[in-house]
C-alpha positions, 0 to 999 in steps of 0.5 A, a space after each residue: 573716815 566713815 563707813 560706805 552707807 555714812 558716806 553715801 547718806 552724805 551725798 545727796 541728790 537734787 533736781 537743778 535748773 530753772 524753776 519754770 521746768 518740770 522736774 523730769 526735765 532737770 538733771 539730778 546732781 549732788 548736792 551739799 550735805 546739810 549740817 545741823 550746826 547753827 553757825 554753819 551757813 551753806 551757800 544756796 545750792 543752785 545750778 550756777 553754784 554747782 556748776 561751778 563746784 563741778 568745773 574745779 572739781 574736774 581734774 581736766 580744769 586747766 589752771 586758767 579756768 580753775 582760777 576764773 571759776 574759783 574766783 566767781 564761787 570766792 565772790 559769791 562768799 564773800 558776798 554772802 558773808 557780808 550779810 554777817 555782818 552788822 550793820 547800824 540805820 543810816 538815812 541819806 539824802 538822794 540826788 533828787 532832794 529825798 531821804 531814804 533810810 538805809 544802812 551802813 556797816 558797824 565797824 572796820 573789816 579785815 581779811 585774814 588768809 591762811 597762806 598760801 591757798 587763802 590767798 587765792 581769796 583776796 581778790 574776791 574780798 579786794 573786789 567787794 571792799 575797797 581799800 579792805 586790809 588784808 593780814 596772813 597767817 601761815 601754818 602747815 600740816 604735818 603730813 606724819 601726825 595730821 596737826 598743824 604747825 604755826 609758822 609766821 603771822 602778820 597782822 594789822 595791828 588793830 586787828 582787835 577791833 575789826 571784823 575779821 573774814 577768815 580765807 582759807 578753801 578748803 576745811 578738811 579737819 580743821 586743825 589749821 583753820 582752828 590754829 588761825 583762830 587761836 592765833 586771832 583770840 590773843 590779838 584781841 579778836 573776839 569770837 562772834 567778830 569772826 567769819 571763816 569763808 570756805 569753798 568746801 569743807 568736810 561734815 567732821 571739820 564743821 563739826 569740829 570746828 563748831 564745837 570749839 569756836 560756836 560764835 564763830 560763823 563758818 560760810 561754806 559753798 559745800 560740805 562734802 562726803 568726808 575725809 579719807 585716811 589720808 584726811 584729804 575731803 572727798 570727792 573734793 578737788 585735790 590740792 587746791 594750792 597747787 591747782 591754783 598757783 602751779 598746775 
């Protein structure tokens, strides 16, 4: 873990609300730390966002309304996502007789959830893709050594050729999120064909992350102060599994 000053250093302030009022008159909250990690990409920080962060974050959030506002923050990362991937020129004819140039996606998509809290982000993703195939990796952490353990994938057996968005909220030190893209690699995935979507992750799984897989894009709603000697993030938001299927 890191020291207090770190620790502090890593939790920035920042004004919110609307642009149109003076910034004495916008509350001052906390914001994402900000990683210089070139395939990181940190979700907007605005005032629906962490407002949002701060309801899940809330330890008197009941079960309904941490899924409810879960959810909203899962489809704005799948949103955002999606503007990863590419895309090909694509010119249409409109109802009224015109051409419009545009573009479509290059290529199929795949969801691939770390059970079981990735789950929690298959709406979203069902949501934004119709029809989109949806594959799962389960893979626990030894809470002795910290280290994960491969227990059960299931995959779509073309998975080789598609882009993969990887689901999993929570990248505290990555050693799951790391197995799952191993486990993607031997199926024939290539790296820069994958996206790993996160709500919150900690400076050093980034980090981590990014050293070993850099053609893999990471789309996070935050990066958090760190990790605890448990390596838990904090302040995070407990155990988001529990909080969404149980508590």
């Amino acid at each position: 873990m890191a020291d207090t000053s770190d620790t502090l250093h890593r939790a920035p302030s920042g004004h919110l609300g609307p642009s149109y009022k003076p910034t004495e008159e916008q509350p001052s909250a906390t914001i994402s730390t900000q990683v210089k990690l070139a395939n990181v990409t940190i979700l907007p920080q605005t005032p629906q966002l962490i407002a949002l962060l701060t309801m899940i974050r809330d330890e008197r959030t009941n079960r309904a309304d941490f899924i409810f506002y879960s959810n909203r923050i899962n489809r704005l990362l799948v949103e955002e996502a999606l503007n990863h991937l590419p895309v090909l020129a694509s010119t249409i004819t409109t109802p009224v007789g015109r051409t419009y140039a545009g573009v479509a996606f290059e290529g199929k998509i795949c969801g691939v959830s770390i059970m079981r809290a990735g789950e929690a982000m298959e709406q979203a993703l069902r949501e934004c893709c119709r029809s989109v195939r949806i594959g799962k990796i389960l893979i626990q952490r030894d809470e002795e050594t910290s280290l994960p353990r491969l227990f059960y994938d299931k995959l779509p057996e073309d998975i080789g050729e598609r882009w993969v968005l990887l689901l999993d909220p929570m990248l505290a030190t990555g050693g799951s999120a790391l197995m799952a893209v191993d486990v993607l690699r031997s199926r024939g995935v290539p790296e820069e064909h994958i996206c790993f979507l996160n709500l919150i992750a900690s400076p050093e799984g980034a980090a981590n992350f990014a050293k070993k897989f850099p053609k893999v894009r990471i789309v996070t709603a935050f990066v958090d102060q760190g990790l605890n000697e448990k390596n838990y993030i904090v302040p995070g938001l407990g155990d988001f599994g529990d909080r969404f299927y149980t508590l």
